[in-house]
N, C-alpha and C positions, 0 to 999 in steps of 0.2 A: 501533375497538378490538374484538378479541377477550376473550368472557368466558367462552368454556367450549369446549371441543374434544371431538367425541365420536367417536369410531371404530370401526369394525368391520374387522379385518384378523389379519395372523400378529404372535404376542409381541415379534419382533425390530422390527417397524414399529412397535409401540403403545409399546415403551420408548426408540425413536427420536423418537416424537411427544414421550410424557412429559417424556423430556428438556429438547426446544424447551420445553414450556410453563413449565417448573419456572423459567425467568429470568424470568417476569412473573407467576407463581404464578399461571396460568391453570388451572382447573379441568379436568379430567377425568373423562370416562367411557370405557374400552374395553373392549369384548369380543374380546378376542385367539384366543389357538391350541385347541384339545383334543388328547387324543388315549385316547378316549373307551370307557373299560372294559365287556365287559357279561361277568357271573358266571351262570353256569348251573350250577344244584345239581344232584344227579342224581334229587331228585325234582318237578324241574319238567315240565311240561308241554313235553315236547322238540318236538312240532310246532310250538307259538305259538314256542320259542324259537327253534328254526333259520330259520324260515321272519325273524323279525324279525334276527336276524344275517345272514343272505342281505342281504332287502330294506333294513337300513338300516345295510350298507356298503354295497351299491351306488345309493344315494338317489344321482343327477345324478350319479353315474359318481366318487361317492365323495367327492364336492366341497361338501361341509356340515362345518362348524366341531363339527356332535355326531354324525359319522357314528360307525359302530360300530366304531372302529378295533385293538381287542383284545379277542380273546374268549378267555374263561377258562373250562374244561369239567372237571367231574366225573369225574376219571381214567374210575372205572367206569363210563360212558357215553360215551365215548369215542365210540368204534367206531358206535354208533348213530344218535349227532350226525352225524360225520364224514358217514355215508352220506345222513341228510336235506340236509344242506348240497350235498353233490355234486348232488342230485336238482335239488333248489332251483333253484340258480345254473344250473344247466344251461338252464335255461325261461327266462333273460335271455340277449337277444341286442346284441351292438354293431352302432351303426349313426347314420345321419345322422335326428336326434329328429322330423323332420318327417315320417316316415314310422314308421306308427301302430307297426308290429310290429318297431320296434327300440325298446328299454326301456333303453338304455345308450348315453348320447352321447359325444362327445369331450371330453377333456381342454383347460383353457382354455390351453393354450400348447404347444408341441411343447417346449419345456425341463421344464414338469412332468411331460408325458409322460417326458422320460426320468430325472427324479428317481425317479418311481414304481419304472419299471424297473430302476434301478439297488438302489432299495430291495431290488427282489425278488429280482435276482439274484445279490446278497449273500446271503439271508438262505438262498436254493437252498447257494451255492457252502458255506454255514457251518452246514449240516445240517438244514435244513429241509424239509418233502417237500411237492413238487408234487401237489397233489388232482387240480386239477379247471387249464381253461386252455380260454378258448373261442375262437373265428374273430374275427379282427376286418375288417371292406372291406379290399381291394385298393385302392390309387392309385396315381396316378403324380407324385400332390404330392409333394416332400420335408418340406413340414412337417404334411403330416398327425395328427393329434395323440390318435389311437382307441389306448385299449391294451384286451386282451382280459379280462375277466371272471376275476379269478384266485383258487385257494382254495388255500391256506398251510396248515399242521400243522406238530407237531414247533417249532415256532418257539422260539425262547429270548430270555428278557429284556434280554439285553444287545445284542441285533440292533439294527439300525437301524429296522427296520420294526414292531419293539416302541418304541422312545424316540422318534424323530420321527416331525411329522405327515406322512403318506402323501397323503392328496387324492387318493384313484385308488380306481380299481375294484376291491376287493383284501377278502377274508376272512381274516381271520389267525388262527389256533385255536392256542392254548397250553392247557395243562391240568392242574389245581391238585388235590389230595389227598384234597377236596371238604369240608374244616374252615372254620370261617368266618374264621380266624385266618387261615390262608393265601391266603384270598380276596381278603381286607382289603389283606394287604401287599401283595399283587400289583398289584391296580387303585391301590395308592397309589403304588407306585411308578412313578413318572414327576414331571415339572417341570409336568405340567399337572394342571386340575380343571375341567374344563367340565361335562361331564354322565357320568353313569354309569348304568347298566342292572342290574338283579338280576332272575333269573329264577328262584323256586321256587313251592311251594304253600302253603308254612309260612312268612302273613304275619308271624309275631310273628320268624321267624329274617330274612325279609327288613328289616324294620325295624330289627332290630340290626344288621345286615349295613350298611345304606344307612346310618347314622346314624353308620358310622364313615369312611365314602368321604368323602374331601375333595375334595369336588365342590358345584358350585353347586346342581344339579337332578341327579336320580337315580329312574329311570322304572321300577315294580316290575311286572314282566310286559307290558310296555309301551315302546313307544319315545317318551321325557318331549315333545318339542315338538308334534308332532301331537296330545298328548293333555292339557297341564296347560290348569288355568284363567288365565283372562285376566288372573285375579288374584295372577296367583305372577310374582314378576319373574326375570328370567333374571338367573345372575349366576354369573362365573369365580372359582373360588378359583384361589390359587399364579399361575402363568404364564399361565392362560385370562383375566386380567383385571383389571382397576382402577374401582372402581366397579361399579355395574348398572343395567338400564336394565327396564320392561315392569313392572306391577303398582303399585299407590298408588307401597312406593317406591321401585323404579326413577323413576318420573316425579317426586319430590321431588328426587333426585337434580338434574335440570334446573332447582331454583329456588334460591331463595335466601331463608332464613327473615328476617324483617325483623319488629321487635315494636315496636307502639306501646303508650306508657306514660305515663298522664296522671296529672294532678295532682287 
């Protein structure tokens, strides 16, 4: 017999699972999709934040459930950000990971590969402007599955590359009016809540900032998994999840309370 089912995959699999389980009321744990906010005020510390928007969309070539899938920028710093990002991304190269000096590997499937691509070549043909676009190997495989290192602007919310998860190499920059009210709605909108980022220097504006993000975990000048304690469980609101798993209760979660009671 089956007494609990736990998963780690995309929302569309984990409410396929849930389904199967719900005719034997078998328990559940999944950590499903993101597609995972980071807000930059314009008086944050713009090197920590480009350099961590760079580095953690392109973590495994984009392919993490809390990579940094929409970034949200300070109209008025704009132009400044834009140009640390181009710098950035430039200094990751695509390549086969076994070789030290490529920082960016392949995509798990030549079909996600061309999901990605198609994401982007929408979001190009529906007004978005190309930054930055690096080299990726020559082959002669046809399923080769490297895309290149790509930086997005201009992007708009109703894109595809704003609403689903991407999994690819890919910097997205849109940019908010720099109120924390517009901030808020922005990173809320979407069907997910994995993790979220806030980047300014005014802890007390980021705390109200993160305390309205409907998201499980929310990393302030920081990217949250690399950096929480052992003791914070990870956990998806909305479509990133059912259940949590990591910390006291995450791991209650996997038990089953049972109380004796004597006479």
């Amino acid at each position: 017999d089956i007494d609990m089912v736990a998963m780690t995959g995309s929302s569309t699999t984990g409410r396929n699972v849930m389904s199967v389980c719900s005719s034997k009321l078998n328990r559940v744990v999944l950590e499903l999709g993101g597609k995972d906010p980071m807000i930059v005020f314009a008086d944050a510390d713009l090197n920590v934040a480009a350099k961590d928007a760079v580095t953690y969309s392109l973590f495994n070539a984009g392919q993490v459930c809390s990579s940094v899938e929409r970034v949200y920028v300070d109209v008025s710093v704009k132009d400044q950000f834009e140009q640390k990002v181009i710098q950035l991304a430039s200094q990751f190269k695509v390549g086969d990971g076994r070789t030290a000096e490529n920082t960016v590997g392949p995509l798990v499937s030549k079909m996600q590969r061309e999901r990605v691509a198609a994401q982007v070549d929408a979001a190009i043909a529906d007004g978005g402007r190309l930054l930055y676009k690096s080299d990726v190997p020559t082959s002669s495989d046809p399923n080769t599955s490297f895309y290149p290192v790509t930086v997005l602007t201009d992007v708009k919310q109703e894109m595809d590359i704003q609403r689903l998860e991407t999994f690819g190499p890919v910097v997205s920059i849109s940019y908010f009016d720099g109120t924390e009210q517009e901030a808020v709605s922005l990173a809320n909108d979407t069907e997910y809540g994995l993790a979220s980022y806030v980047y300014t220097k005014d802890l007390d504006k980021a705390t109200r900032v993160a305390r309205r993000i409907r998201s499980g975990q929310v990393g302030i000048n920081c990217y949250s998994m690399l950096h929480m304690d052992i003791k914070c469980p990870w956990v998806g609101h909305k479509s990133s999840g059912f259940g949590f798993h990591s910390g006291i209760e995450g791991f209650r979660q996997f038990s089953v309370p049972k109380s004796f009671v004597y006479s």
